[in-house]
N, C-alpha and C positions, 0 to 999 in steps of 0.2 A: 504494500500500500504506500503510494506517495504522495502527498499534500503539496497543492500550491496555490498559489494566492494571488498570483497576474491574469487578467482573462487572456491575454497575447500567449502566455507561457504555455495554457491548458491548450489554447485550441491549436499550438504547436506541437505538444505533446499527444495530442489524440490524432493528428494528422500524418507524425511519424508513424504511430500504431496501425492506422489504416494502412497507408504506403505498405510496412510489413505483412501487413496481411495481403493484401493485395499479390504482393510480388510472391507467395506460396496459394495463390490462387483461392484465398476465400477472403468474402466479403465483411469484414467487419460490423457485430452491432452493439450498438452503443445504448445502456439505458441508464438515465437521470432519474435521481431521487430529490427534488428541492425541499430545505428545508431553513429553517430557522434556530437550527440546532437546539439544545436540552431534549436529547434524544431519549425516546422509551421506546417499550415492546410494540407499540404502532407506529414509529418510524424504524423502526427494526424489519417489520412485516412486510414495508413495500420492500426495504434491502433485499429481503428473499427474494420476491415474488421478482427483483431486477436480476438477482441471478441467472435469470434465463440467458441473458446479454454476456457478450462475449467479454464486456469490457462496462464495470456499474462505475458510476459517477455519481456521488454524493454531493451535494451544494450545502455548504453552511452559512447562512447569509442573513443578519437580522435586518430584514429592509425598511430604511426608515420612509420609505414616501408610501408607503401603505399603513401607517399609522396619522392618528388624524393628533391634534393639538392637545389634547388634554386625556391622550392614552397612553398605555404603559410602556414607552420604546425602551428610555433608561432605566426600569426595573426587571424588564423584560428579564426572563430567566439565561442564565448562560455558563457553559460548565465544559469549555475546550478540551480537557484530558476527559472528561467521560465520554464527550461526544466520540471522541479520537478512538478509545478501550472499544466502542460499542461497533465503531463501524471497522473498525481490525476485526473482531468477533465476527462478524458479519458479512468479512471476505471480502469488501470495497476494495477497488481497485484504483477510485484515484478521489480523494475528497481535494475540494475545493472552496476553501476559503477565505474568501476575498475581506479588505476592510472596505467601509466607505466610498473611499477616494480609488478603489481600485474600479467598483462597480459606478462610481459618478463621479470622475476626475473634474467636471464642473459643472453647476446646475442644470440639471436635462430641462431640456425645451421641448421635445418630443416622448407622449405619453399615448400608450394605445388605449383607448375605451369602447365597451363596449355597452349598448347602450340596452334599453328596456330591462335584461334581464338581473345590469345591478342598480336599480332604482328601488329596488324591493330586498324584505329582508337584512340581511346584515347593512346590503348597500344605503339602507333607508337609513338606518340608526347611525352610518358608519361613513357618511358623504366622501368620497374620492378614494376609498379604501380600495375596491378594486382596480379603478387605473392603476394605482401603487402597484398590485398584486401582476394585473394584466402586462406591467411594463415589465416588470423586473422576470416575469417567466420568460416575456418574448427574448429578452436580453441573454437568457440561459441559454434557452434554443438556440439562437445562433451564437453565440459564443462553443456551445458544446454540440450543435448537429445532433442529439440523438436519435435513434430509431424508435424508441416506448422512453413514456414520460410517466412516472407513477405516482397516483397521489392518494387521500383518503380520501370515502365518505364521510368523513365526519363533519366534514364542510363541503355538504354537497352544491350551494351554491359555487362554491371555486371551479369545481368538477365542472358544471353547467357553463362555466364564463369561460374557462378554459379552453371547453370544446368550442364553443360559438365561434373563439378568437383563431382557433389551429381551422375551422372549416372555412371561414370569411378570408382569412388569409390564406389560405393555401399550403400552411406550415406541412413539411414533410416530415410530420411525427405523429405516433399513436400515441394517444392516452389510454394508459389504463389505469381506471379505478378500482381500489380497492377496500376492501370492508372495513366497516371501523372495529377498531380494536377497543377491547373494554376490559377494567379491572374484575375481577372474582364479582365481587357486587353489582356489576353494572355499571359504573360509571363510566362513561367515556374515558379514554384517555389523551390527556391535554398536558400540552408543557403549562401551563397554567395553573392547572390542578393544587400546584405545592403553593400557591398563596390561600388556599382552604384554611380555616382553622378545624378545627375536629368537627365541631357542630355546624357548621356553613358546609360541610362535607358530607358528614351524616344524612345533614335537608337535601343535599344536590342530587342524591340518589331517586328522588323525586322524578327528573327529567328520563333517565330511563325506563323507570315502572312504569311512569304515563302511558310513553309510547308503547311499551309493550301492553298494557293495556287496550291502547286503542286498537291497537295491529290485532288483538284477539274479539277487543267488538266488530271491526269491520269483516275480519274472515270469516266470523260468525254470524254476522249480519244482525246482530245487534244497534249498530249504529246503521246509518243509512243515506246520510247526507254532510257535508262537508261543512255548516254551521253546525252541525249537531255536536260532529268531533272536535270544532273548534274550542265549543263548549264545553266539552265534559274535558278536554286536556288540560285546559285553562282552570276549571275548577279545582282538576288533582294537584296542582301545580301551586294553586292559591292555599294549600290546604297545610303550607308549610310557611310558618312566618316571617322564613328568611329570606324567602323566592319574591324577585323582582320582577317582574315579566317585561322584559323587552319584546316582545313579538311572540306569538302561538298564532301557527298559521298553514294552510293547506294550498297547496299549489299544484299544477301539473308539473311532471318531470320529464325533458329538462329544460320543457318551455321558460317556468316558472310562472305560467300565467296565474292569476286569479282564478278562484273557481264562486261560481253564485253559491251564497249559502243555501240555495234549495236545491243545488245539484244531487240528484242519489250519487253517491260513489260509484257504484254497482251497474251506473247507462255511462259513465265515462267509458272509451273508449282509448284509454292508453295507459301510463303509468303515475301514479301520483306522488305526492311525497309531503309527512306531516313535518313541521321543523320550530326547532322552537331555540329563545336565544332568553338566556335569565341571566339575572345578578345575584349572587350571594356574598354581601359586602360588596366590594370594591372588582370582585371577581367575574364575570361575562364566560359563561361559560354556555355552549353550542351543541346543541342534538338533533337527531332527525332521525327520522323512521320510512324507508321506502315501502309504496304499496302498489307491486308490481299487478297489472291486468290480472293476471293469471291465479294472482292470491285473492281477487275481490271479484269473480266472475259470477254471474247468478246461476245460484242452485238451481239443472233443469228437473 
C-alpha cells in the first residue's frame, strides 16, 4: 500500500500501472472508495466489495465546500493512523490523501450542480451541500479514471445525485451502491456517531426501529399510502424526547420526486424510499429505508 497526497503524482502513478498492464496484454481496473476518513466497518465494506478491481483507490479527503457555515468541518472527526491500520487491513492499494490546497490550490470558480433532485431532503436543510459533494467526486473521477465508484446507502440521496451527474455527463464510470452497514443494535453506522452521549444514542436507535417498522406495515399492507407512513414514522420518532426531526419523508427512488399523500404505495409503479434526517443534541444523524416494487406488490 502507498499513500500520496498530489492529484498530478496519483494520476501518474495509476497511469504507469495501466501502461504495465497494458504492455502484458490486460486491461487495467481501477475502483475508488471516496471518503472523508474516521473509517469503520461500513467504509470497510465498500473496501471489499472494491476488491473486485485490479487496483482499489481509497480517497481521504474532508471536503470543506460541502459543509455549509455553521456545520461541523473543524470538529469533524479524524484519526490518520487508524484510517491508514484499517485500509492496510483491507488490502488498499493506493490511499490518497490530499490536504486542502492540494484539492483547491485556489478558490474554485467552477462547481457542478445538479438541480431538482438536491432541492429536497438533506439538500433542503443543507443549501449548496451537494455542489460541494457533486464537485469534489467529479474532481476524483478525473483525477483517478476509475472503472466502479462505491459508495453507501446510507445517504441514498448522494447515490441518486451521483448517478444523475455520471448519466448527464457522460462520466465513464459505474457506481455501485452498497448497503448500509449497521451496529448489532441497528444503528446506522456514521463517523459521526462518537459525538452520541450514551443517552442521545440509546434514543437514536429510534431511527432504525421506525423504519423497520414501516418496511413491515407496508409489506404487510398494513399501511397503504405515503401520508399514512409519513405519519406513523414521524410519530415513532416523536416518541423519544431527544429526537429533533429534520425531515421524515417518502419519495420515489431515484427520482426523489414527491409523492401525494393519498398515493396507495401499493399503485406506484416503481421503487420508493422512506428517509429521515434527526438531531440528537448537536448531532444530525441520516437513515433511510428502501421499498423496492417487488417488496410492496398487491397480494393477487
Amino acid at each position: 500500500m502507498i499513500t500520496i497526497k498530489e492529484p498530478k503524482e496519483l494520476q501518474q502513478e495509476l497511469k504507469r500501472r495501466r501502461f504495465e498492464a497494458a504492455k502484458q496484454g490486460h486491461e487495467l481496473t481501477v475502483g475508488l472508495v471516496p471518503t472523508m476518513g474516521f473509517l469503520h466497518e461500513g467504509h470497510a465494506s465498500l473496501l471489499r466489495e472494491a476488491r473486485s478491481s485490479d487496483v482499489v483507490v481509497l480517497s481521504i479527503f474532508v471536503n470543506p465546500i460541502q459543509f455549509g457555515p455553521n456545520e461541523d468541518l473543524d470538529r469533524y472527526p479524524r484519526d490518520a493512523a487508524r484510517d491508514l491500520a484499517l485500509a492496510e487491513k483491507e488490502k488498499v492499494d493506493i490511499v490518497f490523501m490530499p490536504e486542502v490546497e492540494h484539492m483547491y490550490p485556489q478558490p474554485t470558480k467552477t462547481k457542478i450542480r445538479v438541480e431538482e433532485l438536491t432541492s429536497r431532503l438533506c439538500g433542503a436543510s443543507r443549501p449548496g451541500h451537494f455542489d460541494g459533494v457533486t464537485t469534489v467526486v467529479a474532481k476524483l473521477f478525473h483525477i483517478v479514471n476509475p472503472d466502479f465508484a462505491y459508495f453507501g446507502m446510507k445517504d441514498a440521496q448522494q447515490v441518486a445525485v451521483l448517478s444523475q451527474m455520471v448519466r448527464d455527463l457522460n462520466m465513464d464510470v459505474q457506481l455501485v451502491p452498497c448497503p448500509i452497514v449497521r451496529e448489532s443494535d441497528g444503528l446506522a453506522l456514521s463517523s459521526r456517531n462518537v459525538y452520541l452521549t450514551g443517552e442521545q444514542r440509546a434514543q437514536a436507535l429510534i431511527l432504525s426501529a421506525s423504519l423497520k417498522e414501516a418496511y413491515d406495515l407496508v409489506t404487510e399492507h398494513k399501511v397503504t399510502t405515503a401520508g399514512e407512513l409519513k405519519r406513523r414514522l414521524t410519530e415513532r420518532i416523536q416518541s423519544k424526547p431527544l429526537a429533533e426531526i429534520d425531515y421524515v419523508d417518502v419519495l420515489t427512488f431515484p427520482e426523489l420526486e414527491p409523492l401525494d399523500e393519498q398515493v396507495r404505495i401499493d399503485d406506484y409503479q416503481g421503487d420508493l424510499i422512506a428517509a429521515l434526517a434527526v438531531k440528537f443534541g448537536n448531532t444530525r444523524l441520516i437513515d433511510n429505508m428502501l421499498f423496492e416494487k417487488k417488496d410492496v406488490a398487491l397480494h393477487v
